[in-house]
N, C-alpha and C positions, 0 to 999 in steps of 0.2 A: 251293597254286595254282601253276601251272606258273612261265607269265604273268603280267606283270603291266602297267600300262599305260605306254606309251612304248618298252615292248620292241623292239627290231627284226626279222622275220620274215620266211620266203622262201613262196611259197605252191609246195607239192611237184608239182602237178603241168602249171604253170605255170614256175618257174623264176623267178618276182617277184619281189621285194623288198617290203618293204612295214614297217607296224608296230602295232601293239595300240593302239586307243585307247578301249575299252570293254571290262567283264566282263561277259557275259551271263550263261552258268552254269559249272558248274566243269567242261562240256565245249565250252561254245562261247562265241566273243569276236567284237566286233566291230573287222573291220579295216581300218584303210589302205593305198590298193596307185594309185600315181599320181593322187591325190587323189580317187578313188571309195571308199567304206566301203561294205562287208557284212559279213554274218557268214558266219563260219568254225568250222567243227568244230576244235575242237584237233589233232588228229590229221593235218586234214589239211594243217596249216604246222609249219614248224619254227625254231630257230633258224640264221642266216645263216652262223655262222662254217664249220663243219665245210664249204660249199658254196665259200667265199670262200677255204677252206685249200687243199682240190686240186682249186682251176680251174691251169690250165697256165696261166702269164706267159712269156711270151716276152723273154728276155735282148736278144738281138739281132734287131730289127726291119731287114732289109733295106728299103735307099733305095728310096723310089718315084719312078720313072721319072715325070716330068713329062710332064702330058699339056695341050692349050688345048683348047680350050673346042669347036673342029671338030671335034676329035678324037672326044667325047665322042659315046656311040651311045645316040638317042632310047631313053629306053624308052616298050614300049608300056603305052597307058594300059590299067588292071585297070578291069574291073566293081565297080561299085559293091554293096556288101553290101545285099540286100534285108530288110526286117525284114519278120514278119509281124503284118499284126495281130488278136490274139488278146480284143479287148474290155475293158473297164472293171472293172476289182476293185479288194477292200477284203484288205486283207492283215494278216494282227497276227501282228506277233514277241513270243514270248512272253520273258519274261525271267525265268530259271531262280534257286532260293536253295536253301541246302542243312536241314532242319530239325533239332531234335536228335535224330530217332531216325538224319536219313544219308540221310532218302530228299530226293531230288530234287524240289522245290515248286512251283507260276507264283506268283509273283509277280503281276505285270502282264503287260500285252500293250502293246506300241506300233503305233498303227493307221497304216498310209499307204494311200495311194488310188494307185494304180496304173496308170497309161494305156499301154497294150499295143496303140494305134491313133495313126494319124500326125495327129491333128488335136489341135489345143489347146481348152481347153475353162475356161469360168470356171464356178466350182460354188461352193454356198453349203450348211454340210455343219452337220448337227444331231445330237447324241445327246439320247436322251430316254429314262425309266425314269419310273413310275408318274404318266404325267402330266406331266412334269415336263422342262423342257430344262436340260440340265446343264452342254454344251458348245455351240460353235456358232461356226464360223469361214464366211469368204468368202475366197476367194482362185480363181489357175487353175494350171491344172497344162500342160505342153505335151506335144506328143509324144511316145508311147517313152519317157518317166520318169515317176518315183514321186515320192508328197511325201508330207512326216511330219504329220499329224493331230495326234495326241496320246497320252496314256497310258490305259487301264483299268483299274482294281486289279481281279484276279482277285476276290475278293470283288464287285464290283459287281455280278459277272455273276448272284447269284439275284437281281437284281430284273430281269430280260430286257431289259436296254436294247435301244433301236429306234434304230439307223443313217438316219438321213433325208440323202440328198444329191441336189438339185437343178441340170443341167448346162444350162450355152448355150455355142454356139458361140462362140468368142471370132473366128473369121472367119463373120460371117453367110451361109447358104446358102438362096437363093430355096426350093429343095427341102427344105432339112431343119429339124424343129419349132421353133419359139423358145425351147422352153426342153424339158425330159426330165427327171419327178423318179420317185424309185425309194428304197426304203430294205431291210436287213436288220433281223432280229431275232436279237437272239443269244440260246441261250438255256445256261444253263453246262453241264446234263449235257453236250448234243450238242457245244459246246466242246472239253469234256472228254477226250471221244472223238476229238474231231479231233488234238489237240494226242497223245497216247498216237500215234496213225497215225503224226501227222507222225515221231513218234522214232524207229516203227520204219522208217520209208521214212528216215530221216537225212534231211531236210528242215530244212531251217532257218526255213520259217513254216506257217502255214494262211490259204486264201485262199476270197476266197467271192466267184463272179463276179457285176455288177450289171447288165453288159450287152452285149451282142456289137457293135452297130452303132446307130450313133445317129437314131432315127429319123425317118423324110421326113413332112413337112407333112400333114397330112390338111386336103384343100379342102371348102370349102362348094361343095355344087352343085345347092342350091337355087334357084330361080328369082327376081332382086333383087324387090323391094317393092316397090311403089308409093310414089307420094308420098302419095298418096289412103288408107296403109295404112290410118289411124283410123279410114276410112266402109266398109273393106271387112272387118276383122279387130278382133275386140273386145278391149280389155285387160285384165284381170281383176285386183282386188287379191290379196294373198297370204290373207287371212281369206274371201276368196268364191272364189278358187282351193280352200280345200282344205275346202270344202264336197262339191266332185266326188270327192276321197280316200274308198278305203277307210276307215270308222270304226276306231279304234284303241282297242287292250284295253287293262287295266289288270296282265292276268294273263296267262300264255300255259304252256300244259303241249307239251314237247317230247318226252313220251313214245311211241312209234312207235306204239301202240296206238292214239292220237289223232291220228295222221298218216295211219298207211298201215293197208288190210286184210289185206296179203302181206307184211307185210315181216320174216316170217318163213322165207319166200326168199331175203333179201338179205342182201348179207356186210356185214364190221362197218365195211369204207368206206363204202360206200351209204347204209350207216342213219345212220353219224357227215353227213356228204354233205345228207343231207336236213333232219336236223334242222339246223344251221347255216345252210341257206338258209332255212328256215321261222324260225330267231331272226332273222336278216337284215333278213325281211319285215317283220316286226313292229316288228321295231325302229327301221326307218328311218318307219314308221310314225306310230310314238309320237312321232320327233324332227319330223315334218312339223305334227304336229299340236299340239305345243308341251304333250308332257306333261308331269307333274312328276314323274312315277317308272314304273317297269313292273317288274314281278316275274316271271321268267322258272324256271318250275321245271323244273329238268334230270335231276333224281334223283339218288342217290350213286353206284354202280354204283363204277366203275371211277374215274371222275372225269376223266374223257378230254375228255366233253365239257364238263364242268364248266369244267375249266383251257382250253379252246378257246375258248370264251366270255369268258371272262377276258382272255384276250391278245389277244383281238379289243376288248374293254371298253378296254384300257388304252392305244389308240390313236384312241380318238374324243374328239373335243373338245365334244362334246356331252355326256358323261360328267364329274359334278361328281366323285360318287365312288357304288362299289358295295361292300355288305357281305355273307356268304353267311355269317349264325347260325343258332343255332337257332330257328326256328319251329314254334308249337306245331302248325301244319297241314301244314309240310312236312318238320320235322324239319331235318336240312341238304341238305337235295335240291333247293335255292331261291335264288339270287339277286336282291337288289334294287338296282335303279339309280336313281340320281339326277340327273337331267337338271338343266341350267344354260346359258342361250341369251343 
């Protein structure tokens, strides 16, 4: 390794000084440069001395001519730097290890949340993976900076963890929502791919944006109640509420034959499109009506929608848990779920 930490460093094309205080991989380290740290490609800092060897020193500094304070000619004031703002991401630097065959590894990924807009925001930030919360901090972040979240072990990523972060204003605004939640799903192939991209663009993370503008209030502009509402508007319990629900299945077949009579026309978004609304249906169905299971048969095929299903299942809370074996009726063409209320 070149580097190592505490090194002293100049960044090339900059002209900075700075110094190593982290190994990412055995091409990129994280630096110090005026108390701000990022990462750096190796290549592109160096060591300081050869810079420090031939700068010109001046022997003899001629006297300066003393001047007071009249003397002195105002400068004009410069414009201020506009920043733009570019929205809300989640950003993971990956951290590189080397394995025995030589090839270059991840490791992990360190997450920060990234605010690329001029307002401050207090946010309340979840990881979750089969059900399950794993991490989970509260804190705010302010304008124009990032903050460090946490770590992921590259491994974690086959169980698809789910990014949940919920924002508010930390200055309240008449106009905009009280609160804004939004989450990512990562999943490792498409990672995967991202992280190969970022190496060949020389990038030093991958980012996946949450949000451009935070957004305005949506008002009620129904007309108020009465005080009188109970003699003009009936209340209903939840059990004679969902007497007026559609009845809910036990079973549900998502094969397009049993959907559509054209949908031998339709391309393989459409057909993927339609069956996921039709699971949708049902599904929120069974949850209104307080099933205890629904068996949803999808077929093998491809497994496309199989696994869609799945990482839709794996973010409902209504979901105790679902297994997809063999059945002597549907072979593994068949998912069952288990509700819990």
């Amino acid at each position: 390794m070149k580097y190592q930490v505490g090194d002293e460093i100049v960044v090339l094309h900059t002209n900075e000084e700075g110094k190593v205080v982290e190994l990412i991989s055995d091409k990129m380290v994280m630096i110090e440069v005026r108390g701000v740290k990022f990462p750096s490609y190796m290549d592109q800092i160096d060591f300081p001395y050869f810079k420090r060897f031939t700068e010109k020193k001046a022997i003899l500094q001629p006297k300066k001519e003393k001047k007071f304070i009249e003397d002195v000619r105002k400068e004009k004031a410069k414009p201020t730097e506009i920043q733009t703002a570019e929205g809300v991401w989640i950003s993971l630097l990956p951290k590189f290890s080397v394995d025995e065959f030589g090839d270059e590894v991840v490791d992990l990924f360190k997450v920060h949340l990234v605010n690329k807009t001029s307002r401050a925001y207090t946010f309340v930030y979840e990881q979750e993976a089969q059900g399950e919360v794993s991490f989970e901090l509260t804190n705010e972040i302010t304008g124009f900076h990032d903050f460090y979240l946490h770590d992921i072990a590259f491994a974690d990523l086959n169980d698809n963890p789910t990014l949940f972060v919920e924002f508010a204003l930390v200055t309240p605004d008449k106009k905009k929502a009280d609160f804004y939640e939004t989450s990512l799903k990562l999943k490792g192939k498409q990672v995967f791919q991202k992280v190969e991209e970022m190496k060949q663009r020389n990038e030093p993370t991958i980012s996946f944006k949450l949000f451009d503008n935070y957004p305005d209030k949506t008002f009620d502009n129904r007309p108020p109640v009465s005080a009188n509402a109970s003699k003009e508007y009936a209340a209903y319990e939840a059990k004679i509420a969902r007497k007026n629900l559609e009845p809910a299945r036990s079973v549900i077949d998502l094969h397009m034959e049993k959907l559509s009579d054209n949908w031998q026309h339709m391309s393989n978004f459409e057909i993927l499109s339609m069956q996921l609304k039709e699971f949708e249906k049902w599904y929120h169905l069974a949850a209104a009506h307080q099933q205890q299971s629904l068996t949803v048969i999808h077929g093998v095929g491809s497994g496309k929608l199989r696994d869609e299903i799945h990482d839709i299942l794996k973010t409902k809370k209504e979901v105790r848990y679902f297994i997809n074996q063999y059945d002597h009726r549907f072979g593994y063409g068949a998912t069952e779920i288990f509700f819990q209320y």
